[in-house]
Every structure is written in C-alpha cells, then in structure tokens.
Wavefront OBJ file of the C-alpha trace (Angstrom):
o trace
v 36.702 -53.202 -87.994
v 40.379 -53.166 -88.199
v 40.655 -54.207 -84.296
v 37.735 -56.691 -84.916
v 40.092 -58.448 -87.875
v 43.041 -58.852 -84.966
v 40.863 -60.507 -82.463
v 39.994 -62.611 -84.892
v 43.754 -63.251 -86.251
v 44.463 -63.693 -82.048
v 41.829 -66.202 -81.332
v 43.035 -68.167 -84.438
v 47.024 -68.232 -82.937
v 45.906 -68.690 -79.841
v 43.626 -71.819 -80.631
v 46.776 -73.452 -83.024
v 49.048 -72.973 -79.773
v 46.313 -74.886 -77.919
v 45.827 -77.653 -80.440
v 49.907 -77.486 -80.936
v 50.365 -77.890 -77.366
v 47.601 -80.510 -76.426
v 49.226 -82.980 -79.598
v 52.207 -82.585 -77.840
v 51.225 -85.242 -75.300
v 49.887 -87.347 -77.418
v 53.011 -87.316 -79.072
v 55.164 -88.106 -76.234
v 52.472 -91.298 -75.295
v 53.514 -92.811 -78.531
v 57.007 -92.061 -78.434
v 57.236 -93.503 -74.182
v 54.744 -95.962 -74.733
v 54.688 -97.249 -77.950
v 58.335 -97.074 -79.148
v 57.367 -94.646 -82.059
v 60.283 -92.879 -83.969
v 59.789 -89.348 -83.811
v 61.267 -88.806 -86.970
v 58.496 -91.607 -88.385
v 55.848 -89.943 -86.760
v 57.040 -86.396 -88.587
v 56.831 -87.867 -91.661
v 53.311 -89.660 -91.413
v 51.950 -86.121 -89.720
v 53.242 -84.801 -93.383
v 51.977 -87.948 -95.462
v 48.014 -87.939 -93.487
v 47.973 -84.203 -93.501
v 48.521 -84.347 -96.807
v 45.864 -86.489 -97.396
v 43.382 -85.105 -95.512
v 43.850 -81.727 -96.858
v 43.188 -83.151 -100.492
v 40.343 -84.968 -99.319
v 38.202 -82.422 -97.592
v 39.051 -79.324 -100.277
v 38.163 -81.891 -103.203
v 34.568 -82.919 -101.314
v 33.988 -79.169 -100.313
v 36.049 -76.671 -101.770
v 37.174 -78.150 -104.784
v 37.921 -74.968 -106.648
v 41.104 -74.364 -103.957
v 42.930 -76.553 -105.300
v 43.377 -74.484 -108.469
v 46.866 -73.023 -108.274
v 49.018 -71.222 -110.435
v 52.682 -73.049 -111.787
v 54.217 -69.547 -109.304
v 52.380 -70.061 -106.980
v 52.863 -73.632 -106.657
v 56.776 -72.755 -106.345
v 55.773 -70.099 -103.335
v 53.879 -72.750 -101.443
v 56.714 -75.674 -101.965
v 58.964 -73.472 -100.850
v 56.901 -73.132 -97.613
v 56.367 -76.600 -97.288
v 60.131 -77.742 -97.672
v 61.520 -74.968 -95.957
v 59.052 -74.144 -93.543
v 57.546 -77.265 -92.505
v 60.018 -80.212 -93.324
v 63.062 -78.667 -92.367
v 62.152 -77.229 -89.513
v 60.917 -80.768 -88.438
v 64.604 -82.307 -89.814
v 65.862 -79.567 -87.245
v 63.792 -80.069 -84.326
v 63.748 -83.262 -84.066
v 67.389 -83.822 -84.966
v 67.669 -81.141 -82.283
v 65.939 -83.449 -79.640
v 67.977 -86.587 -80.475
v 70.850 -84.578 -79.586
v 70.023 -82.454 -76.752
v 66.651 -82.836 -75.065
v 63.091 -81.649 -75.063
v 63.782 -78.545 -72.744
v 66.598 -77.232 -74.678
v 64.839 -78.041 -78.165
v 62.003 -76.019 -77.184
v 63.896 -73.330 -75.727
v 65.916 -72.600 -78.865
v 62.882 -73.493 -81.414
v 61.286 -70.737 -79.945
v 63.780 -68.161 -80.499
v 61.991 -67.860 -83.438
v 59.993 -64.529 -82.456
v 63.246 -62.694 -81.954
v 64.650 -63.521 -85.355
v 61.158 -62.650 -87.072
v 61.230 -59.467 -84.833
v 64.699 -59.006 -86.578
v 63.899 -59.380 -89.932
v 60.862 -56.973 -89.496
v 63.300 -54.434 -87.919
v 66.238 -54.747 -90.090
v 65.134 -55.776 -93.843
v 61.546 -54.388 -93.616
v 62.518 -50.787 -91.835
v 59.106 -51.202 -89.302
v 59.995 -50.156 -85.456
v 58.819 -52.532 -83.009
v 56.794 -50.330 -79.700
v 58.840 -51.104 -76.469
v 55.150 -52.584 -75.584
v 55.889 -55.393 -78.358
v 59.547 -55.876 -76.872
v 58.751 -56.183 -73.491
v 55.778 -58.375 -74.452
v 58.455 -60.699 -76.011
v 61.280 -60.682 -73.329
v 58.284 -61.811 -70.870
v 57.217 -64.436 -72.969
v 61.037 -65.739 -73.464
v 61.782 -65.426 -70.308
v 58.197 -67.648 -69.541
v 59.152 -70.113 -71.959
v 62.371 -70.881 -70.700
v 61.207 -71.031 -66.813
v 58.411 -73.644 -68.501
v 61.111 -75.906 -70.108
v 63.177 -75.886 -66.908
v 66.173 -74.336 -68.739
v 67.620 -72.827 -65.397
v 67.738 -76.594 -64.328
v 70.942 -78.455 -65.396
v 69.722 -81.586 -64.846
v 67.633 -81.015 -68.017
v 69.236 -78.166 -69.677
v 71.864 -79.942 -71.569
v 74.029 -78.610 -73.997
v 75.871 -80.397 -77.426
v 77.096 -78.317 -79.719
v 75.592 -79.741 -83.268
v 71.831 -79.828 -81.250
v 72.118 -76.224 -80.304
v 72.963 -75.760 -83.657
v 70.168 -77.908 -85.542
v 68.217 -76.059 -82.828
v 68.835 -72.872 -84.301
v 68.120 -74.049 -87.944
v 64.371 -74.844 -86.659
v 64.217 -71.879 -85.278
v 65.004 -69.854 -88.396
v 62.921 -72.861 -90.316
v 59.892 -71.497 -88.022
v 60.937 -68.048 -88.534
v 60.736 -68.785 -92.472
v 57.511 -70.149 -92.406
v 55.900 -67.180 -90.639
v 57.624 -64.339 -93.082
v 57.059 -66.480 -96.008
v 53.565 -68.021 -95.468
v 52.368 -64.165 -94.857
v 53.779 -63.605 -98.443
v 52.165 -65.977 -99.758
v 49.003 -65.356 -98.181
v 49.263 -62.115 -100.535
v 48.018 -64.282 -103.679
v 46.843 -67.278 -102.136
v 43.830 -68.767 -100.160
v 44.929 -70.134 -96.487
v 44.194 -73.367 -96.982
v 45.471 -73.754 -100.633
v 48.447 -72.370 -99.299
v 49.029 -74.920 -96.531
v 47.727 -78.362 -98.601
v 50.814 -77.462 -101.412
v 52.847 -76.847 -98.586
v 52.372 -79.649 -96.907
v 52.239 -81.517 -100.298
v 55.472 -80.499 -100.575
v 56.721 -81.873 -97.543
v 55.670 -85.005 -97.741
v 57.038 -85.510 -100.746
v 60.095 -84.174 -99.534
v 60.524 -86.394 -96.729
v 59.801 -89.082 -98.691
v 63.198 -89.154 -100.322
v 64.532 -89.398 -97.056
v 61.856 -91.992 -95.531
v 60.370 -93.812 -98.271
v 56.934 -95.238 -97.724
v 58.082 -98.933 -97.983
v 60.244 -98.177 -94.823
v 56.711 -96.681 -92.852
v 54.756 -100.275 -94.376
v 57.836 -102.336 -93.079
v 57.395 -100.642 -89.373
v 54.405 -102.633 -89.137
v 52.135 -100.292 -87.340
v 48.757 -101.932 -85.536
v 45.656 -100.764 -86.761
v 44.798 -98.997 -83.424
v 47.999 -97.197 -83.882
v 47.101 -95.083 -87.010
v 43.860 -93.753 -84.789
v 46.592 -91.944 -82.848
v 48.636 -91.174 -86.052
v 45.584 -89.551 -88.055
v 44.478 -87.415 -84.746
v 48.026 -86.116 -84.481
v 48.002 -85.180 -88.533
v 44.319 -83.598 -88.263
v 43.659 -82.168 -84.530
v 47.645 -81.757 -84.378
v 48.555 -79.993 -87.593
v 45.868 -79.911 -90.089
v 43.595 -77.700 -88.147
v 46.516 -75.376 -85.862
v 48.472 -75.054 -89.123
v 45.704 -73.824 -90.914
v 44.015 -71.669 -87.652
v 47.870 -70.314 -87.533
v 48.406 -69.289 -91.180
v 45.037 -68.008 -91.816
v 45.558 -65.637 -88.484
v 48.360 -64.099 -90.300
v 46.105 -62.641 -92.666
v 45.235 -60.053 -89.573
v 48.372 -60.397 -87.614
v 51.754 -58.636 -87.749
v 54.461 -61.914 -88.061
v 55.955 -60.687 -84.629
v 52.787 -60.453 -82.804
v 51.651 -63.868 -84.180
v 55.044 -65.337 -83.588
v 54.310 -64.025 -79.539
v 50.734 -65.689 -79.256
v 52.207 -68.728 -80.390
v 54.579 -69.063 -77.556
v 51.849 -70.631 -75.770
v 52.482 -73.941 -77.184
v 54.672 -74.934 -74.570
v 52.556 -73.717 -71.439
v 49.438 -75.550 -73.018
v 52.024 -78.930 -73.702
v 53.052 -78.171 -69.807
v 49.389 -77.873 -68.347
v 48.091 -81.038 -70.436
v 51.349 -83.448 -69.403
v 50.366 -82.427 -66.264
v 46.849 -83.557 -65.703
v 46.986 -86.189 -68.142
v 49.952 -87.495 -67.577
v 50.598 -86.819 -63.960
v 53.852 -84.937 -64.708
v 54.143 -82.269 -61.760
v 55.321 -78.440 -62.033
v 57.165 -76.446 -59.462
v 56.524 -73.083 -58.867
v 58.849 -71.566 -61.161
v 57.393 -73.168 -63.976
v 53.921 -71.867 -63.270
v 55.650 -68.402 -63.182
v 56.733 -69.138 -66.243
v 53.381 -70.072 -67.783
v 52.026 -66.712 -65.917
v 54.687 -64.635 -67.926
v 54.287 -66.190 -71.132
v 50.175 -65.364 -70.561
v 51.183 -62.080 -69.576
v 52.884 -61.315 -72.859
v 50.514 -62.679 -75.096
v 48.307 -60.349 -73.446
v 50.127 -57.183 -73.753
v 50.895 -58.021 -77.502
v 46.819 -58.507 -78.028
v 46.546 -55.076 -76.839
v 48.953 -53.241 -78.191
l 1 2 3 4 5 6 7 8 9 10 11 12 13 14 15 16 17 18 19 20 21 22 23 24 25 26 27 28 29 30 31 32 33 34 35 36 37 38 39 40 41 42 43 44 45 46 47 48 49 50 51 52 53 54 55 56 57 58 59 60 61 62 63 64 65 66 67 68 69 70 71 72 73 74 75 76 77 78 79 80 81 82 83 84 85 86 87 88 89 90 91 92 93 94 95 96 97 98 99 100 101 102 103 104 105 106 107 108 109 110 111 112 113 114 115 116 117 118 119 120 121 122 123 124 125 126 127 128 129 130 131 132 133 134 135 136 137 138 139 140 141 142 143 144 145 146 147 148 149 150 151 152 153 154 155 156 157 158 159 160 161 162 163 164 165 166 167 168 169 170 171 172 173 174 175 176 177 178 179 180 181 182 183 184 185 186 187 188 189 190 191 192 193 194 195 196 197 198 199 200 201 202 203 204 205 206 207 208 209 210 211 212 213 214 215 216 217 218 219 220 221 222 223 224 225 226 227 228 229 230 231 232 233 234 235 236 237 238 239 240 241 242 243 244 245 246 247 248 249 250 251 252 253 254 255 256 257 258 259 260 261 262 263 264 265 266 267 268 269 270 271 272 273 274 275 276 277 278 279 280 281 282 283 284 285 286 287 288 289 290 291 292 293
C-alpha cells in the first residue's frame, strides 16, 4: 500500500514536470512572437489561476474553501514566498542572464532541499538518492547547454537572483509539505496563489495589465498558461507531496526542462545536439533510480 501511495505521488510529479515543461513553449511563443512581458505574463498566470481556482472549488467543492485565520497565514506564506518570489527571482534572473543559466541555477533547488533534510531534519539521504541527483544535475545542465559559452553567460546580480529562486522553489517544497499536514491540496494552493496575486499586485497593479491592451485572442493563450500551465501541475505537484519525500519529489521534477527541450523541438523546430539528448537520458535515468529507491 505504502509503495502503491509513491507511484501515485510519482505519476503526479512527473505529470506537473510534463505540463510545466510543455507551457514552457507556449510561453516563449508569446514572449518571441507577441512581445509579451514575462514579468506581465507572471502576474496574469497568478491573477487567472487565482480565479480559476475560486471558481471551480466554489461550483464543486465549495466546502475547501473553509480555512482557518492559521492556516490562512501558512498558505500566504507559501504563496508569497513560494510562488511570487520565486517568479520575482526567476524571471529577474532571465532579464539578467539568460534562459540556460536561469534554469540551471533554479534547479539547484533539489540540492538545497536535500540539505535542509540532511542538516535541520537529521534524515540520511541513501547514496542511491545522491547519485540519482548528481545524474539528474548533471542532465539538466547538458539540456540547458551550460558547457556552451555562447549561452552560458554569467552577471553577477542574475546568478544571484538565480539563487533566490532557487531557495524560493526550495521553500515552496519544505513548506507546502507542512502545510499539507493540516490542509487539503487544493485549499492549500488557491490561498497560495491568492496570495500571490495579491502580492504582485502591489508591484503590477491591474490598471497597468488593462492599459497593455491585450487582444481578445491573446487571453486564450493567457488562461491556458494559468490552467494547463500552473493550475493543474501546481496542484498534481503539491498533492504528490502528500506521498513523496521533498528530495525525491524535488528529483522527478527535474524533468521540466527535458520535456520544455523535447516540445521546442518538434513544435518549434529548435534542434538538439547530441549532448543535450545525453542530458535528457541522464536526467530520465535519475528520476528512475529515485522512483525505485
């Protein structure tokens, strides 16, 4: 039964990272062929997710949106920290740098979750578990390219808003499996996300996303990157931590940029060398030994 429960917490990582990863591309249409600002984009994901989450819990599960004024506090912090920050970060992160190294360092995020687990929580890590993660690593960063210069390039403040995404990510893993402690998945992740959009909206306020004067087509793409995008991997991702270790999860999830790779390349054409599908083989590789450890 117990084995049965971390399938089931696998298949729900593994399908966010898919869903994470597939968004991706749609992301990167809007922001190459539409002019979108990323940072706009983050904070409509937040306002529509917000939205939608309200929407479908009031029509079907109404009686999850009952929360406690404690609990409230544990899922804002998960929002804000969590979610907007770690957006702030990344995407701060790829103004600065570029996607390769963004990714690269967002995803460091296993090892400091690995960290905390070891250190603060006393639990030992099997050298199965650590050699599942230095294979997935080292696939992530021959997917991004980071052995290339041409696209590995370094600044200073973006390796360190980098960081702060990563430990934003890191957060929202150790946190969010707190919280899952006293609170339903997905009453958990609509505060959260509550939270962040109003949070961004002291930094973006909504007569600034009216005034950008978005076509109506546009907001088709908008509302499948808050649902399909985040919405439904968010909530696939949090509720697998209910049967997953935060280091294990933190692994799976690594797939995210193998699945962005895989989909740029047949829909958008955008080729990979060899050293990048090694990379994608290692990161599968270590998501595999972690799912059978």
């Amino acid at each position: 039964m117990v084995r049965d429960s971390r399938w089931r917490g696998y298949v729900m990582v593994v399908s966010a990272a898919v869903c994470w990863g597939t968004m991706a591309t749609v992301a990167k249409l809007l922001f190459r062929d539409r002019g979108v600002d990323p940072v706009i984009l983050a904070v409509i994901r937040a306002d529509l997710a917000s939205l939608t989450l309200f929407a479908v819990l009031s029509l079907f599960w109404p009686g999850r949106l009952r929360i406690e004024r404690r609990d409230f506090w544990a899922a804002a912090t998960v929002g804000i920290i969590g979610l907007a920050v770690n957006n702030f970060f990344y995407f701060q992160s790829l103004h600065l740098t570029n996607v390769a190294t963004a990714l690269l360092l967002q995803y460091q995020a296993p090892i400091l979750v690995a960290l905390y687990t070891v250190l603060v929580q006393g639990q030992r890590l099997r050298g199965r578990v650590i050699l599942a993660m230095i294979m997935a690593l080292l696939g992530c960063a021959l997917v991004v390219r980071a052995y290339d210069p041409a696209v590995f390039r370094v600044n200073i403040l973006g390796v360190a808003m980098g960081l702060g995404g990563a430990c934003a990510f890191a957060f929202y893993i150790l946190a969010g499996r707190a919280a899952l402690r006293r609170l339903d998945a997905w009453t958990l992740l609509t505060y959260a996300y509550l939270s962040a959009s109003l949070a961004w909206s002291l930094l973006v306020p909504p007569w600034r996303i009216v005034a950008s004067g978005f076509e109506p087509g546009l907001w088709g793409a908008f509302l499948a990157v808050a649902t399909v995008g985040t919405v439904v991997p968010f909530g696939l991702f949090i509720s697998g931590l209910r049967f997953l270790p935060p280091t294990q999860a933190s692994i799976v999830s690594m797939l995210e940029p193998v699945v962005a790779a895989a989909v740029a390349y047949a829909v958008l054409g955008e080729t990979m060398n060899p050293l990048q599908i090694l990379g994608g083989g290692l990161v599968l590789v270590g998501v595999v030994m972690v799912q059978t450890t």
